[in-house]
KELO-500959 format. One record per residue (C-alpha): residue in three letters; x, y, z. Coordinates in nm, 4 decimals, decimal comma, padded with zeros to 6 digits. Last residue first. Layout:
<nodes>
NODE res       xx       yy       zz
NODE ala        X        Y        Z
...
</nodes>
This chain:
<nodes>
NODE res       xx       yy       zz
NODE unk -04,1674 -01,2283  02,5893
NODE unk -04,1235 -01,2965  02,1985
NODE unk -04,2020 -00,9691  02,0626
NODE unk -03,9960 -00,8356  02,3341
NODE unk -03,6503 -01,0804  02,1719
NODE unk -03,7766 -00,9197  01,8186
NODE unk -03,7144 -00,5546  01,9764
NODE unk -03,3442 -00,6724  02,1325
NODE unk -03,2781 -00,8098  01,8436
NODE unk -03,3791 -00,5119  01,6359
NODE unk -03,1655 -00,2830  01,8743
NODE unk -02,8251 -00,5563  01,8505
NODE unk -02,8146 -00,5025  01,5043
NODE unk -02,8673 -00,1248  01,5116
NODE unk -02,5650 -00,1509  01,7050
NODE unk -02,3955 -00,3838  01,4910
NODE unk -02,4352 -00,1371  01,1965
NODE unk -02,2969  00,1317  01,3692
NODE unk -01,9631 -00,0726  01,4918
NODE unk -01,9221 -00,1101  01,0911
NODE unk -01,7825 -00,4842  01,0687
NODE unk -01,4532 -00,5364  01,0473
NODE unk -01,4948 -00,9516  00,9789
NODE unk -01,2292 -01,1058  01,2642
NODE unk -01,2454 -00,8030  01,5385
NODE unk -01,6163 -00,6418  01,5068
NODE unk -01,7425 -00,9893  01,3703
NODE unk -01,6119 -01,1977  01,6589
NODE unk -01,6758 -00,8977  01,9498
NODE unk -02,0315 -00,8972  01,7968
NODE unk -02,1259 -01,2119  01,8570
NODE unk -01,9270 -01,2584  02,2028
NODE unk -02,1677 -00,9489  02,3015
NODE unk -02,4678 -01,0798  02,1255
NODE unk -02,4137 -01,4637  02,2804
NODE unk -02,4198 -01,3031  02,6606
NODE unk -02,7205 -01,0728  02,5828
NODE unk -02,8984 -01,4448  02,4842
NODE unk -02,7534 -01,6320  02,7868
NODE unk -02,8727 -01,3733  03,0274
NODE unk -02,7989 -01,0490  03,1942
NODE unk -02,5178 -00,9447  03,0336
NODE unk -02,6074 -00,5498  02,9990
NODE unk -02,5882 -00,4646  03,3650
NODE unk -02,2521 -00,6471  03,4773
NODE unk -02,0855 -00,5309  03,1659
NODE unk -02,1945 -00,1505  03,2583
NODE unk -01,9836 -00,2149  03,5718
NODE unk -01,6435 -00,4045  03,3990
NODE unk -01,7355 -00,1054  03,1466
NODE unk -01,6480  00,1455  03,4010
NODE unk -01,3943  00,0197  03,5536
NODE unk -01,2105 -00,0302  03,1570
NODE unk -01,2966  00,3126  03,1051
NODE unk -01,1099  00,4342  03,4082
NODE unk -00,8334  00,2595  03,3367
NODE unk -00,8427  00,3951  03,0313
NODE unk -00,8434  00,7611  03,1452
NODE unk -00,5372  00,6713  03,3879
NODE unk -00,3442  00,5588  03,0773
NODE unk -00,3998  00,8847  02,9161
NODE unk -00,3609  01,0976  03,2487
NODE unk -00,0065  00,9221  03,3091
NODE unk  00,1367  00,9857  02,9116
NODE unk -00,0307  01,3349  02,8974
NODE unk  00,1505  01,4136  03,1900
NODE unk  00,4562  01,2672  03,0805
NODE unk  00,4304  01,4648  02,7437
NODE unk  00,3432  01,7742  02,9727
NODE unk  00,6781  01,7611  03,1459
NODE unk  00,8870  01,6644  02,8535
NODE unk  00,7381  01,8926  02,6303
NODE unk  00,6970  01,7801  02,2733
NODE unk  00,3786  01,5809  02,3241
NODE unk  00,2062  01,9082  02,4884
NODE unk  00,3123  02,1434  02,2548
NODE unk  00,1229  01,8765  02,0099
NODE unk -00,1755  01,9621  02,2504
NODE unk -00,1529  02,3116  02,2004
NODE unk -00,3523  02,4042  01,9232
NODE unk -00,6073  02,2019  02,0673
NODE unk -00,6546  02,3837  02,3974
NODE unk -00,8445  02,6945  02,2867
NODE unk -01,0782  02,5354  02,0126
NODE unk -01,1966  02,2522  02,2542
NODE unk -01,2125  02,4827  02,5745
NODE unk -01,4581  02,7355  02,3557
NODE unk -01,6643  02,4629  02,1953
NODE unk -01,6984  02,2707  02,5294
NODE unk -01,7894  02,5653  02,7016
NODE unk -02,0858  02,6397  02,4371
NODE unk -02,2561  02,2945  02,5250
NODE unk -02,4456  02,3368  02,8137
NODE unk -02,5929  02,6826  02,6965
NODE unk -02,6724  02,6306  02,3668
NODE unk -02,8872  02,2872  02,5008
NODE unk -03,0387  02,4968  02,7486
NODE unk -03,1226  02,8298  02,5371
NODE unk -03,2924  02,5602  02,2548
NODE unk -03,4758  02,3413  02,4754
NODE unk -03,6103  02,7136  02,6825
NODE unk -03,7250  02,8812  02,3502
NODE unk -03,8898  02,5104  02,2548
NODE unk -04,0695  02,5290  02,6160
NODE unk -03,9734  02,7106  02,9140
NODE unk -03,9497  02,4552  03,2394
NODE unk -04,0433  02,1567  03,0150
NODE unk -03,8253  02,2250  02,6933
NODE unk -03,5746  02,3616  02,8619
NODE unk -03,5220  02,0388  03,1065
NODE unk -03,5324  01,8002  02,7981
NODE unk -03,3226  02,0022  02,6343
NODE unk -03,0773  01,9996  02,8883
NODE unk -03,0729  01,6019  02,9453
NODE unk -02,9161  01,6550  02,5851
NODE unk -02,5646  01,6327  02,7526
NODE unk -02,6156  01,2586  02,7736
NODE unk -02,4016  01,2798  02,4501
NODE unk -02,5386  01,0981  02,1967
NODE unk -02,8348  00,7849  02,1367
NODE unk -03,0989  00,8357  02,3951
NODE unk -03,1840  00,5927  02,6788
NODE unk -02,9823  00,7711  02,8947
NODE unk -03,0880  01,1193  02,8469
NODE unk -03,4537  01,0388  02,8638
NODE unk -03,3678  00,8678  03,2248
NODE unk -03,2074  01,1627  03,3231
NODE unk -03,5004  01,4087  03,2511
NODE unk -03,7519  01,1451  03,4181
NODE unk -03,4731  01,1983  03,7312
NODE unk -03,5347  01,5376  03,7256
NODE unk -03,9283  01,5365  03,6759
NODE unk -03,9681  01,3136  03,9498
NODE unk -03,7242  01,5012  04,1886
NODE unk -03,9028  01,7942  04,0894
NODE unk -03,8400  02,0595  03,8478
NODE unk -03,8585  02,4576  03,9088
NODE unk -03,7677  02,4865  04,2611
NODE unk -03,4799  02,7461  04,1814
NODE unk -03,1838  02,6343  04,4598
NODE unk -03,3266  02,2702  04,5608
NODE unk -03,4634  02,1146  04,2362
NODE unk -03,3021  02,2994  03,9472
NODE unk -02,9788  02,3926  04,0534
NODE unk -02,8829  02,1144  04,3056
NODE unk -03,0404  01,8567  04,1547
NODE unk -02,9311  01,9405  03,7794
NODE unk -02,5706  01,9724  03,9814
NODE unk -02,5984  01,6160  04,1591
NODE unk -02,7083  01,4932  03,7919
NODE unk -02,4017  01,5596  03,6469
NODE unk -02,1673  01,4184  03,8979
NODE unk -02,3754  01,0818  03,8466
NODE unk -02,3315  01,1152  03,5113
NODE unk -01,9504  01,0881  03,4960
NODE unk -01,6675  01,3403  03,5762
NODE unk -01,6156  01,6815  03,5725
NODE unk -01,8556  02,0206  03,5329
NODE unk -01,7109  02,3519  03,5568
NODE unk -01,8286  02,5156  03,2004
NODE unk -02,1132  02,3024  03,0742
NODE unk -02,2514  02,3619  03,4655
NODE unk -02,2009  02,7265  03,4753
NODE unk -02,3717  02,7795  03,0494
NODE unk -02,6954  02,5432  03,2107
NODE unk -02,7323  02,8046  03,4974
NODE unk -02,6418  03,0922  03,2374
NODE unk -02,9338  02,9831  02,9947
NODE unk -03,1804  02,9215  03,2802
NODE unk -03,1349  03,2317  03,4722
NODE unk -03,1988  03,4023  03,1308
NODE unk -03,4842  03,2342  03,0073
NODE unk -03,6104  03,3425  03,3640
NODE unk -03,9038  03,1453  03,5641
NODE unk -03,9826  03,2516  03,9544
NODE unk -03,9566  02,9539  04,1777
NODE unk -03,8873  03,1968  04,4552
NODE unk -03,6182  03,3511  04,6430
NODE unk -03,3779  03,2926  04,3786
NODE unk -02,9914  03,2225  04,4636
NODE unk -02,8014  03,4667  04,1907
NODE unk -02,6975  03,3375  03,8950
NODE unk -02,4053  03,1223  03,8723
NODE unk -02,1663  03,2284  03,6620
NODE unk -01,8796  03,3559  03,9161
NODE unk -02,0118  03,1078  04,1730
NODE unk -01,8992  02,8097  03,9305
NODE unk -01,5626  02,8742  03,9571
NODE unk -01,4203  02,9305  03,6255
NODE unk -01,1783  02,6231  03,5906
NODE unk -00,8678  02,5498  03,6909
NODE unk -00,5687  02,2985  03,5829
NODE unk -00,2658  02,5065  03,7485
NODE unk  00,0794  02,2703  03,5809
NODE unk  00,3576  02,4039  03,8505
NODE unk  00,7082  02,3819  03,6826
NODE unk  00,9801  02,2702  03,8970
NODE unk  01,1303  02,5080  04,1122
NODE unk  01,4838  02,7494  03,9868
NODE unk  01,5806  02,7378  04,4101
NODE unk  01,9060  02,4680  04,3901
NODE unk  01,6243  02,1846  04,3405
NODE unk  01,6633  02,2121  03,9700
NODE unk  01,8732  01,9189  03,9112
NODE unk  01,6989  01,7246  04,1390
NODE unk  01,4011  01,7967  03,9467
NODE unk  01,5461  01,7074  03,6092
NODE unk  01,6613  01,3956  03,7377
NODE unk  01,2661  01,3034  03,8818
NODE unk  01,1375  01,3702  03,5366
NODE unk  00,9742  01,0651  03,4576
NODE unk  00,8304  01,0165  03,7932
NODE unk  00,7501  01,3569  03,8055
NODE unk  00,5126  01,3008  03,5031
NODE unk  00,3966  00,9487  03,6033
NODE unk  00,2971  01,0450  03,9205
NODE unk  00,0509  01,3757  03,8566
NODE unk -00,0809  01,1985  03,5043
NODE unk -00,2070  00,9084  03,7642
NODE unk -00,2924  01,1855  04,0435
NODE unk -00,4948  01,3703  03,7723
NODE unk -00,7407  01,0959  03,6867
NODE unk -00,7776  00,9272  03,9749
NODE unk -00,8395  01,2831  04,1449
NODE unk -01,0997  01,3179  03,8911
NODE unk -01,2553  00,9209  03,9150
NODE unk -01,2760  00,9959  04,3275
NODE unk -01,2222  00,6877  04,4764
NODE unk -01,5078  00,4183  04,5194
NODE unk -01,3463  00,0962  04,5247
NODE unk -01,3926  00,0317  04,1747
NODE unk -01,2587  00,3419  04,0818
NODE unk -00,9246  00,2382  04,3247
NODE unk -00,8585 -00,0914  04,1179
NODE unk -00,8868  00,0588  03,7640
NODE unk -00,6831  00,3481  03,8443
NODE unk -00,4297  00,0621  03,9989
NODE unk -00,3993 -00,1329  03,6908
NODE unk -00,3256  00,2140  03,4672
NODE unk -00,0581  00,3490  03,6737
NODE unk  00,0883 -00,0539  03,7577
NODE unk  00,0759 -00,0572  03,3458
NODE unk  00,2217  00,3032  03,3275
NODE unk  00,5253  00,2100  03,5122
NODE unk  00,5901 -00,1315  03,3748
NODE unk  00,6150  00,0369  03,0624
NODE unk  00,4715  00,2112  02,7116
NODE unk  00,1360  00,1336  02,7880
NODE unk -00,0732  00,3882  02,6109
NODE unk -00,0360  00,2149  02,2549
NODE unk -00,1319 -00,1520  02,3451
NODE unk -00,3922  00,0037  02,5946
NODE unk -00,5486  00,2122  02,2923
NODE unk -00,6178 -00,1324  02,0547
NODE unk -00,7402 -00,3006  02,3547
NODE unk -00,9598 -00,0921  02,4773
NODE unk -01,1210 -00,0444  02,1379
NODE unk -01,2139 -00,4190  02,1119
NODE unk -01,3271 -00,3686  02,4801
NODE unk -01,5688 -00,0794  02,3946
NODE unk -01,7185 -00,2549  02,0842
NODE unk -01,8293 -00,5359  02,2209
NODE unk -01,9394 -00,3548  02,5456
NODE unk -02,1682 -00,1130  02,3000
NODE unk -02,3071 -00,4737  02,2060
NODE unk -02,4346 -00,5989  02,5038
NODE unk -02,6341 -00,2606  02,5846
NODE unk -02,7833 -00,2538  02,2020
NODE unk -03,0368 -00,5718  02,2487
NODE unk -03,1607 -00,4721  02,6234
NODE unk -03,1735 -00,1186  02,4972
NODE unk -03,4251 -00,1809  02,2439
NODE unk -03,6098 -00,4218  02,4848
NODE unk -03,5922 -00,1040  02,7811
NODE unk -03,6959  00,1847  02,5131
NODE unk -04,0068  00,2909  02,7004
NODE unk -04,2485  00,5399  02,5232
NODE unk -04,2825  00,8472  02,7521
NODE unk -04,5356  00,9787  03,0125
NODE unk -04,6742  01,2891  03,1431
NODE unk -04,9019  01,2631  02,8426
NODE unk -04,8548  01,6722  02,6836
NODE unk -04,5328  01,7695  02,8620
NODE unk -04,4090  01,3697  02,8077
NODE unk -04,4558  01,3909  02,4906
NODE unk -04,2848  01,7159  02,3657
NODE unk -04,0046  01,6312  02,6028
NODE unk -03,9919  01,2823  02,3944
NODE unk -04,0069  01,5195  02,0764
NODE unk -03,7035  01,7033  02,2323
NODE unk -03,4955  01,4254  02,3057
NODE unk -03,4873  01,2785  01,9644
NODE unk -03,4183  01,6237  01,8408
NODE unk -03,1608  01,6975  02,0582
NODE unk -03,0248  01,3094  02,0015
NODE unk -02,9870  01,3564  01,6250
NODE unk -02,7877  01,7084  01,6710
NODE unk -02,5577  01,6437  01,9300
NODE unk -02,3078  01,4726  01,6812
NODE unk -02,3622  01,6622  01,4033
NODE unk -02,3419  01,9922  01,5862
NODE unk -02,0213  01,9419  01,6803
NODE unk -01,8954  01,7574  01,4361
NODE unk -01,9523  02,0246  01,2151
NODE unk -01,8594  02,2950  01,4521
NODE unk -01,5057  02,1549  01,5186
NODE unk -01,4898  02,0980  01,1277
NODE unk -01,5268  02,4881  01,0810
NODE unk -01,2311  02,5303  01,3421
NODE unk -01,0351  02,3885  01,1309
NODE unk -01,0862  02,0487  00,8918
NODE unk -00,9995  01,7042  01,0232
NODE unk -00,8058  01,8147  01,3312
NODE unk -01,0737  02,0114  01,4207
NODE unk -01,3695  01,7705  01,3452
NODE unk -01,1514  01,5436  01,5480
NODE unk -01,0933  01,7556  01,8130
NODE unk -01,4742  01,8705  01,8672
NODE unk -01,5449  01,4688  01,8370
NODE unk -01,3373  01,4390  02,1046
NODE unk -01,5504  01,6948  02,3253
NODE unk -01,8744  01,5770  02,2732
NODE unk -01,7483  01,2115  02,4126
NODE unk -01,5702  01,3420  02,6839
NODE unk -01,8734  01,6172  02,8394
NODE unk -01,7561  01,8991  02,9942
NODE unk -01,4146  02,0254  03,1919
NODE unk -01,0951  02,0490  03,0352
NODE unk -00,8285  01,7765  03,1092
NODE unk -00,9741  01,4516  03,0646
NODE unk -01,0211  01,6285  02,6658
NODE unk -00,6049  01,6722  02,6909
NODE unk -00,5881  01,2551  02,7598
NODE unk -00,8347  01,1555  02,4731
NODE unk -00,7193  01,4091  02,2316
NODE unk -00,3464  01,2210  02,3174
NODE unk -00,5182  00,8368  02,2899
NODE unk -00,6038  00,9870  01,9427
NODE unk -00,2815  01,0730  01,8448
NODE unk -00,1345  00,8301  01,9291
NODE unk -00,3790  00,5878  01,7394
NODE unk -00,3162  00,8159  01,4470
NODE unk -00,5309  01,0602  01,2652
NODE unk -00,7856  01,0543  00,9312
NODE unk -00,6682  00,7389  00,9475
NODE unk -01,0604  00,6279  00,7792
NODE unk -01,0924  00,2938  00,8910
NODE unk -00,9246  00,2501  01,1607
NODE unk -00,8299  00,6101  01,3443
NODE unk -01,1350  00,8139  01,2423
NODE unk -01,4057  00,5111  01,2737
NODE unk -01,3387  00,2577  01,5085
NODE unk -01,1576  00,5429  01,7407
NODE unk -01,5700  00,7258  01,7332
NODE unk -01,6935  00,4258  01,7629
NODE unk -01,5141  00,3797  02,0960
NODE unk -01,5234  00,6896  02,2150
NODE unk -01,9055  00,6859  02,1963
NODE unk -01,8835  00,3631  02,3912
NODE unk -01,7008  00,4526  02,6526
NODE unk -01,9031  00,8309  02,7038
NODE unk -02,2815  00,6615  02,6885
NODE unk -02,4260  00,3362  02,5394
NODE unk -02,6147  00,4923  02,2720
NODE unk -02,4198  00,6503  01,9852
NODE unk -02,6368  00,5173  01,6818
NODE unk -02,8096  00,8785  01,5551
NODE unk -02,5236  01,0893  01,7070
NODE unk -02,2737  00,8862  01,5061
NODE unk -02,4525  00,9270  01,1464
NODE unk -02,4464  01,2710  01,2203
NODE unk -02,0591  01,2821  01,2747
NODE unk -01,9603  01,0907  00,9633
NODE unk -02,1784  01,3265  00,7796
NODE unk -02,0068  01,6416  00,9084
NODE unk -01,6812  01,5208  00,9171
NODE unk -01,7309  01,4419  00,5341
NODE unk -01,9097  01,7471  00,4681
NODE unk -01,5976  01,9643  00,6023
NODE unk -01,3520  01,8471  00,3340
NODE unk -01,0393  01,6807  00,4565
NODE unk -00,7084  01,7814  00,6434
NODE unk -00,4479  01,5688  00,6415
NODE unk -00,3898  01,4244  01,0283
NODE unk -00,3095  01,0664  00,9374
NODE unk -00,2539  01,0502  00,5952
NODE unk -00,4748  00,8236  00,3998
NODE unk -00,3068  00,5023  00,2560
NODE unk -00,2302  00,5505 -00,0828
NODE unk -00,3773  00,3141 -00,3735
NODE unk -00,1750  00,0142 -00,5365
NODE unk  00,0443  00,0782 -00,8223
NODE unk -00,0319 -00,2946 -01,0311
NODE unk  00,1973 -00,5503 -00,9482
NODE unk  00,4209 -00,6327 -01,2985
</nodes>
């Protein structure tokens, strides 16, 4: 007689809060490689080896967090947590996962106020960078075989990828994908309602960032305050990728208030980068040196208490979302559109981290055990680091 074997986990059952927690922290301490990759782990973890919640599922999070303004990666481990445990899970993997790289990013601002320098971290990236595109494509692949549901979304998804590369704008990508596929879908319903009832409008907006903005400054005066709503403006209205980030930090910091310069700015960036979490942390490094540890801590709050409030508003609703034919195609277009996306933008990290035959052998290494052995994506990444440390021991 076979032996009872042991439940699978149900996919959205609620768990303790430590767990989220932990799993989070251990994220923030590995989670180099930016957005994609964070993603990535973060699917590798909650959706294969834990099913705390469905590939669906997760691919829907994914689509609703393209939505909101702020940071992707921050924001679907606020749905997780959420999903995982309430609104006190939101704030555990929250703060787990920015946690780690505040810290990390505040003893480099530490260093680099005192030296004017900071330690490089191009070998240890050199090792991870190959890696994080491992893992990215293996969780491509898993969410494209769920997103694509038809010809439709395939030519959605294909030609997202196309028009990125070619320098479109990735938001109006983003919306014009969920844009076609929804009225695509629902093109009978429309010409049933074009006797005067309308389609519905879906209104996406934000709080306009001259509405939190402080006011222009005549001088490079410093205020705790004018920093903490500057950085609370751009956590609340920014979109899009890094680059999009940095033209507000330049905007704010260097040409309205005067109180970095270009140097300093793109010194902050760099920090950000080669720091494991959500580039987010830039912040700190910008409080830190324009106000010290009262300024870190105002400028990290600041940046990431819109993501927090969006997160906890909108998540409620995103099965409302699935069940709506409208917003379900929506969510269908904008999903596929994300990965598209995802996929342009690891075709262009791809063409950065493979550099040589060595990088080229650590990718293809860690696709085979990621995909044939299951191995922990964290433990390849710290893999790939100590590689990349013994390959500068060798140089």
């Amino acid at each position: 007689m076979t032996p009872p074997q042991p439940a699978e986990p149900s996919p959205d059952a609620k768990g303790p809060v430590r767990e989220v927690a932990l799993l989070f922290l251990r994220l923030g301490a590995v989670a180099f490689g930016g957005p994609a990759a964070h993603i990535a782990m973060f699917r590798d973890e909650v959706v294969t080896r834990r099913k705390w919640i469905s590939n669906q599922h997760f691919l829907d999070l994914l689509g609703a967090t393209n939505l909101i303004p702020g940071p992707n990666s921050s924001e679907m481990a606020l749905h997780v947590g959420y999903v995982r445990a309430g609104w006190r899970g939101l704030l555990a993997a929250g703060l787990g996962f920015a946690l780690p790289a505040t810290l990390i990013v505040l003893a480099l601002a530490v260093l680099y106020v005192e030296y004017g320098t900071t330690p490089a971290a191009e070998w240890l990236l050199y090792g991870i960078k190959p890696v994080v595109i491992a893992i990215i494509a293996q969780a491509m692949w898993g969410l494209l075989r769920t997103a694509v549901k038809g010809r439709l979304l395939a030519v959605i998804g294909a030609a997202v990828f196309a028009l990125y590369l070619l320098g479109f704008n990735e938001i109006a990508l983003l919306f014009g994908g969920g844009a076609i596929y929804m009225f695509v879908q629902n093109a009978a319903r429309l010409r049933r309602l074009r006797n005067g009832i309308g389609a519905p409008i879906i209104a996406l907006s934000c709080i306009p960032g001259a509405l939190l903005a402080p006011a222009a400054s005549s001088s490079a005066t410093f205020s705790l305050g004018t920093l903490f709503l500057t950085f609370l403006k751009i956590g609340a209205v920014w979109y899009g990728s890094g680059y999009v980030l940095l033209a507000f930090l330049r905007n704010d910091f260097v040409e309205r208030l005067g109180w970095l310069t270009s140097q300093q700015l793109l010194d902050a960036v760099a920090i950000g980068q080669v720091t494991p979490g959500p580039v987010f942390t830039t912040a700190t490094f910008i409080g830190y040196v324009t106000g010290g540890l009262p300024g870190a801590l105002l400028a990290t709050v600041g940046i990431f208490l819109p993501s927090f409030v969006f997160v906890l508003a909108t998540n409620p609703f995103i099965p409302r979302l699935r069940r709506s034919p409208w917003l379900s195609g929506l969510l269908d277009g904008v999903n596929v559109a994300a990965l598209g996306l995802m996929a342009a933008v690891t075709l262009e990290l791809g063409q950065d981290a493979l550099r040589d035959g060595v990088t080229v052998a650590l990718a293809a290494s860690a696709a085979v055990l990621l995909v044939r052995f299951k191995i922990n994506s964290t433990w390849l990444i710290l893999g790939g680091g100590l590689i990349g440390l013994a390959r500068s021991l060798l140089s």
